[in-house]
KETORMAR-687550 format. One record per residue (C-alpha): residue in three letters; x, y, z. Coordinates in steps of 0.05 Angstrom, whole numbers, padded with zeros to 5 digits, always signed. Example, Ala and Ser with C-alpha at 12.3 -4.5 7.8 and 13.67 -1.06 7.14 Angstrom:
! residues 2
ALA+00246-00090+00156;SER+00273-00021+00143;
***
This chain:
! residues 381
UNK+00000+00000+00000;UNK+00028+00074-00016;UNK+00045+00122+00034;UNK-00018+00165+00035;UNK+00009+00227+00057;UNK+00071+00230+00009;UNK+00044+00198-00052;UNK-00004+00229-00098;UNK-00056+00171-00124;UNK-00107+00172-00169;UNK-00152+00130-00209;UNK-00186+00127-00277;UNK-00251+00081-00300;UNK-00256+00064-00373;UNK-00318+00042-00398;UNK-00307+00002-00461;UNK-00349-00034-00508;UNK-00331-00099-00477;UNK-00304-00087-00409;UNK-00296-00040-00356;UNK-00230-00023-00333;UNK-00196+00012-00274;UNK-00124+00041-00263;UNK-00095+00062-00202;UNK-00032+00093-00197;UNK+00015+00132-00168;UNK+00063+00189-00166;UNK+00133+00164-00140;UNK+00205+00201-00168;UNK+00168+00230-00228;UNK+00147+00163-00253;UNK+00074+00130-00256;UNK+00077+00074-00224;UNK+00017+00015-00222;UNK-00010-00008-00153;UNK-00077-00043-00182;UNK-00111-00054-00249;UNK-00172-00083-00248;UNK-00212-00101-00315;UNK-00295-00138-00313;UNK-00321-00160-00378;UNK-00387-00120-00394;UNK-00404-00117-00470;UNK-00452-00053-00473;UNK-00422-00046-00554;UNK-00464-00101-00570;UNK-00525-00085-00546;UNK-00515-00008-00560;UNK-00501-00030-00634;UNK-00558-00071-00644;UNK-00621-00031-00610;UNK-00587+00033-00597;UNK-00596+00036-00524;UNK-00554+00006-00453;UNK-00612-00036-00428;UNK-00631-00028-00346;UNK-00602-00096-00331;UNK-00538-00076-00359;UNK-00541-00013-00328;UNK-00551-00055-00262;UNK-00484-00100-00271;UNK-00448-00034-00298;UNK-00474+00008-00222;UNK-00447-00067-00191;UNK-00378-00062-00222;UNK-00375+00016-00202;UNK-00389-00012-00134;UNK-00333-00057-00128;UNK-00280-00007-00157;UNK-00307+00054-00110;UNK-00283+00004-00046;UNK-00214-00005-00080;UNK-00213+00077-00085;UNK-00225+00084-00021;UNK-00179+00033+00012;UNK-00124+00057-00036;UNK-00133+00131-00016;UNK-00138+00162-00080;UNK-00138+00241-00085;UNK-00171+00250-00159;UNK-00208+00200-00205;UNK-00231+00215-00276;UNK-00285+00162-00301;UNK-00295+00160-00370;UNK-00326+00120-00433;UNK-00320+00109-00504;UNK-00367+00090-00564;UNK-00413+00039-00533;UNK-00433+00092-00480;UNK-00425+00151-00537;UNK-00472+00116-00580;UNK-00525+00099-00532;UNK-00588+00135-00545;UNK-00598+00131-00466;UNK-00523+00159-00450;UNK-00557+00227-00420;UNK-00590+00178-00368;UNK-00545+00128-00357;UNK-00487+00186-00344;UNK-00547+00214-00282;UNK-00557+00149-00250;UNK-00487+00133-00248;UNK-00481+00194-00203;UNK-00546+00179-00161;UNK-00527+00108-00155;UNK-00449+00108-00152;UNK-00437+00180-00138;UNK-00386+00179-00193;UNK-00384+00225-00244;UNK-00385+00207-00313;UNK-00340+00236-00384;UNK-00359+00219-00451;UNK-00309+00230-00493;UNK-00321+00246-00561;UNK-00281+00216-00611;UNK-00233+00274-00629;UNK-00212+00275-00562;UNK-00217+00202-00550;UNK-00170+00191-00609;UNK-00119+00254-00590;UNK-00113+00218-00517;UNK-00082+00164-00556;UNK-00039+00198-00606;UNK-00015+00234-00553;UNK+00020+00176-00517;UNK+00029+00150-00587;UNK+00076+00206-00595;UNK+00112+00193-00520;UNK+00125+00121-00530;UNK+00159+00136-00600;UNK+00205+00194-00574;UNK+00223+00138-00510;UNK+00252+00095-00565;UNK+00285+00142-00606;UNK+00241+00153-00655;UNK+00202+00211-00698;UNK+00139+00193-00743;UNK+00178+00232-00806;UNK+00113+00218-00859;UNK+00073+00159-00823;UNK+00000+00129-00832;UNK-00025+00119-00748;UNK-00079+00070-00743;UNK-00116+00066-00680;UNK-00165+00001-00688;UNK-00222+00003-00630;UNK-00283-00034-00621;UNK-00324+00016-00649;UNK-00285+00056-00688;UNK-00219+00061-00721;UNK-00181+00125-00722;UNK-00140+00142-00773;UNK-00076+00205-00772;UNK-00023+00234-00815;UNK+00039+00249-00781;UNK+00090+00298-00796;UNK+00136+00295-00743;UNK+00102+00299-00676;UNK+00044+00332-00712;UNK-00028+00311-00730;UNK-00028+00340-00803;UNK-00098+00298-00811;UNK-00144+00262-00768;UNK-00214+00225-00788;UNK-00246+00168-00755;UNK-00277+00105-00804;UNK-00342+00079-00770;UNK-00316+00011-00767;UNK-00282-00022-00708;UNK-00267-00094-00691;UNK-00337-00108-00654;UNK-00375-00065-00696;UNK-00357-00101-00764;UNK-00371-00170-00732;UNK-00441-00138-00714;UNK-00455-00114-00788;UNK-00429-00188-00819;UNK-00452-00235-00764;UNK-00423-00301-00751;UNK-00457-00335-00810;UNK-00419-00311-00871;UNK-00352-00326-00843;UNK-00366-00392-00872;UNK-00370-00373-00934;UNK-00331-00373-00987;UNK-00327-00299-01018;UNK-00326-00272-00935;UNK-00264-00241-00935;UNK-00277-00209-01015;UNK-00335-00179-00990;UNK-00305-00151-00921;UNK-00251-00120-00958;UNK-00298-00087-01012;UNK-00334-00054-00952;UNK-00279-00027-00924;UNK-00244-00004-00992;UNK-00305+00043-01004;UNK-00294+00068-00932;UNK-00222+00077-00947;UNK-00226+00107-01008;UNK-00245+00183-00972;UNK-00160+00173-00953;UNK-00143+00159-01018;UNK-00109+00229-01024;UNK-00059+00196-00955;UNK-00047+00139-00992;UNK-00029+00191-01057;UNK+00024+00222-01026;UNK+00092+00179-01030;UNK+00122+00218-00984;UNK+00080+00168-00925;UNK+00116+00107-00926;UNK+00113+00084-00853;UNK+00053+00048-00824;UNK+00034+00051-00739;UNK-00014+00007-00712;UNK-00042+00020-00641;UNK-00097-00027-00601;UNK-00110-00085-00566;UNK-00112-00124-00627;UNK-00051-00094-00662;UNK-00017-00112-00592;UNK-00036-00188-00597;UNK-00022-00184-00667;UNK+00049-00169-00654;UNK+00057-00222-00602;UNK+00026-00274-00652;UNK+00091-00241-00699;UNK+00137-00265-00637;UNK+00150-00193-00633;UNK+00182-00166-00556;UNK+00158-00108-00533;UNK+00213-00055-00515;UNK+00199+00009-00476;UNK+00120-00002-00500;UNK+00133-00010-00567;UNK+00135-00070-00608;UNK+00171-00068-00680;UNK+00139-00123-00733;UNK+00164-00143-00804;UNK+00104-00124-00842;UNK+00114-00196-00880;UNK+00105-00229-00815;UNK+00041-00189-00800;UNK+00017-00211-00874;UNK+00033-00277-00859;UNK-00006-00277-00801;UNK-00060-00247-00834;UNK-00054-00297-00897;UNK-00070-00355-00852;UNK-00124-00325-00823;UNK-00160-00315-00890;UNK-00224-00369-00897;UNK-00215-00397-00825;UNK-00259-00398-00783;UNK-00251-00354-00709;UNK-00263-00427-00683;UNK-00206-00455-00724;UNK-00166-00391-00713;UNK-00176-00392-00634;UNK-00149-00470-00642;UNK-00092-00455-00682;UNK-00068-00392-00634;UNK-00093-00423-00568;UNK-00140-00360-00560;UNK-00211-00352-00543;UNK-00260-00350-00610;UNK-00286-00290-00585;UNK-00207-00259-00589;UNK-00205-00301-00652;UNK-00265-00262-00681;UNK-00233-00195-00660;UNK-00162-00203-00687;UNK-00198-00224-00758;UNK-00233-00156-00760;UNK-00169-00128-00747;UNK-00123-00158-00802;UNK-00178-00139-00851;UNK-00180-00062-00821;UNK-00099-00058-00838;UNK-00091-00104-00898;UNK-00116-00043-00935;UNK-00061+00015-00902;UNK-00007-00045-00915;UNK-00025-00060-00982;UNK-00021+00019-01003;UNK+00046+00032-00957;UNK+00118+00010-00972;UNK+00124+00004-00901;UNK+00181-00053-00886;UNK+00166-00044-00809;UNK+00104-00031-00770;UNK+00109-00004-00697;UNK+00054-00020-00656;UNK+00063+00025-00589;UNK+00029+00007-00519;UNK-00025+00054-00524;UNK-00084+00048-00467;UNK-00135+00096-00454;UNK-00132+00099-00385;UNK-00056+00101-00382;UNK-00067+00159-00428;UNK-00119+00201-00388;UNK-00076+00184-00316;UNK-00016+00209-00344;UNK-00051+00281-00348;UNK-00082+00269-00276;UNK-00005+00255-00244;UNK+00046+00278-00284;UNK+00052+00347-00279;UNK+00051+00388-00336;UNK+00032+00336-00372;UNK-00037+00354-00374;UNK-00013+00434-00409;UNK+00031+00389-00450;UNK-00029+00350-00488;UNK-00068+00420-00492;UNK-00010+00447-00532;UNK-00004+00393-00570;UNK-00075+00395-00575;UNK-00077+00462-00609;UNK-00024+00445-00649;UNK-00044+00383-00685;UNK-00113+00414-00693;UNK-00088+00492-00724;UNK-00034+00441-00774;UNK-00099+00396-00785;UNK-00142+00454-00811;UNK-00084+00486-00850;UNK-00086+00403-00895;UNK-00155+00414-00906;UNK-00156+00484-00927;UNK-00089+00480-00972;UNK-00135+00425-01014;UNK-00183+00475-01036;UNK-00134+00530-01044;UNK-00155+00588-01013;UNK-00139+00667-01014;UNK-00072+00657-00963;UNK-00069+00735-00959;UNK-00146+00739-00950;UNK-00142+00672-00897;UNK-00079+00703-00858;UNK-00117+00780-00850;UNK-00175+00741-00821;UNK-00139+00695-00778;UNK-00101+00755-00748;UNK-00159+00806-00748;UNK-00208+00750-00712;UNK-00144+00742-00659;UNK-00128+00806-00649;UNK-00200+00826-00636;UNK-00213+00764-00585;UNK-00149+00780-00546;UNK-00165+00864-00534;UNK-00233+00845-00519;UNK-00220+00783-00464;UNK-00237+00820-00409;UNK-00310+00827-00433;UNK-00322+00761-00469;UNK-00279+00719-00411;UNK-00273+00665-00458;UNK-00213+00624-00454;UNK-00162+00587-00502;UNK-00205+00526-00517;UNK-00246+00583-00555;UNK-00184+00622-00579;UNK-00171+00554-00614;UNK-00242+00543-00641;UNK-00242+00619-00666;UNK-00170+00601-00701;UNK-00195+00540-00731;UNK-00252+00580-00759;UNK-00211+00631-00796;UNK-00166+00574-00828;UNK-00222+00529-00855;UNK-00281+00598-00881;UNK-00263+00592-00943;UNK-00270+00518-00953;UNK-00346+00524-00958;UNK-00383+00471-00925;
***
């Protein structure tokens, strides 16, 4: 147990799609250090993709969980907690009420993220992990492959230079296909037709030869390494992308029963890591990428780093504002604006906001909106 009164602890919930997790941590010589991670299977995506709502029973096992965790909060001592939840709760028709009886019932209260910031959590520590090992993103596809969604960036250095998330995650495509046509034998033609036509809105990423290396971040990525025999070093794990399309070869017209045989993995993790070769056979395909690195990128190590770490919360911000100002700058340079017209704007608007924060009293998050806004007016809807 930590030393109460010199250790700063806190804790973060994430609600997932299929499980609900919880980190505790602490503060000790500038390092986060684990003291409990606790993880219950719950699978709200499910549900939430198939009628659109988290039913009251699985609100009652969810309010159980919460339960259990809030005793290990309080035994542990923590100082700050941040609970949060992804696309199965962000989904939910019912989120508004689910997010109220959380705090009636568990007295905990409850973040949606939305999937910008979601997504910029994880590029975020995407970023860190790299620069531990030495290495800078130069021109790079990033890949974030969730149950719900999959988020795809440019990188130009330790910049964002374009962000947009596909509606199609690892649970989420096994909802839209079922079990069923796995069997079959034009499955995987047909999964890869429906995600070409998703892909084909990046087709000006895949354009540019100048991107050339692919990262992969996720649980299924992760396991997809380990599958490649791959060690992970200072979170990151490096993979021969012909061992990854290997791996995915032999996967093609199995079964997640067979697959889960051949791997010594559940069919359920079976069914998962087939969704995610098919999501990255098309970035791999269209890259000359000779190595992928898959980082150690979790959620709730993300959001606890900017609960303990100090200044690491000011940090993200920045790097916040400036992955979103050299996002908005992509888009507007493809529909080539007035860049006299754009730049008088941009520092008129500024200017204006600035003299006038004393009356206003809004703050940067709405500098940065305001900014955003004078990049992209000319780009029409």
């Amino acid at each position: 147990m930590a030393d109460k009164k010199t250790t700063k602890i806190a804790a973060v919930i994430d609600i997932g799609s299929n499980r609900v997790k919880m980190h505790i941590s602490q503060l000790k010589k500038n390092m986060v250090q684990d003291l409990e991670r606790l993880e219950v299977p719950l699978h709200l995506g499910r549900e939430v993709f198939h009628s659109g709502k988290i039913s009251y029973e699985s609100f009652l096992e969810l309010s159980r969980i919460l339960k259990g965790f809030s005793a290990e909060i309080k035994a542990y001592g923590v100082s700050q907690y941040r609970m949060v939840a992804t696309t199965a709760v962000r989904e939910a028709l019912n989120r508004a009420y689910i997010a109220d009886m959380l705090r009636i019932q568990n007295g905990l209260e409850l973040t949606v993220l939305d999937e910008d910031e979601e997504k910029s959590l994880i590029y975020f520590q995407v970023f860190s992990i790299l620069a531990q090992n030495g290495l800078v993103p130069a021109n790079a596809l990033l890949s974030y492959i969730g149950t719900g969604n999959t988020g795809i960036a440019l990188c130009r250095g330790d910049v964002v230079a374009f962000t947009q998330t596909l509606p199609v995650g690892t649970l989420k495509l096994q909802d839209l296909f079922g079990a069923a046509p796995v069997l079959s034998p034009g499955f995987s033609e047909m999964l890869q037709e429906y995600l070409t036509v998703l892909y084909r809105q990046l087709d000006f990423v895949y354009s540019d030869r100048t991107t050339s290396q692919l990262i992969a971040a996720g649980t299924e990525p992760e396991e997809l390494a380990r599958l490649c025999s791959a060690v992970q070093q200072n979170g990151l794990y490096r993979v021969k992308a012909t061992d990854l399309k290997a791996i995915s070869r032999q996967m093609e017209g199995m079964t997640p029963q067979k697959i889960g045989f051949k791997f010594n993995i559940s069919e359920e993790r079976a069914a998962s890591l087939m969704m995610a070769c098919a999501i990255l056979q098309q970035p791999l395909s269209m890259l000359a990428a000779e190595e992928i690195w898959i980082p150690h990128a979790d959620l709730p190590d993300a959001v606890m780093r900017t609960l303990l770490v100090p200044g690491e919360a000011a940090a993200y911000a920045r790097e916040l504002r400036k992955s979103s100002v050299s996002c908005a700058q992509e888009i507007a340079a493809r529909f080539h604006p007035n860049g006299i017209h754009r730049d008088f704007v941009l520092n008129t608007a500024c200017l204006l906001f600035d003299k006038m924060r004393s009356l206003h009293g809004l703050g940067r998050d709405s500098r940065l909106l305001l900014e955003l806004a004078a990049l992209l007016h000319e780009c029409g809807y």
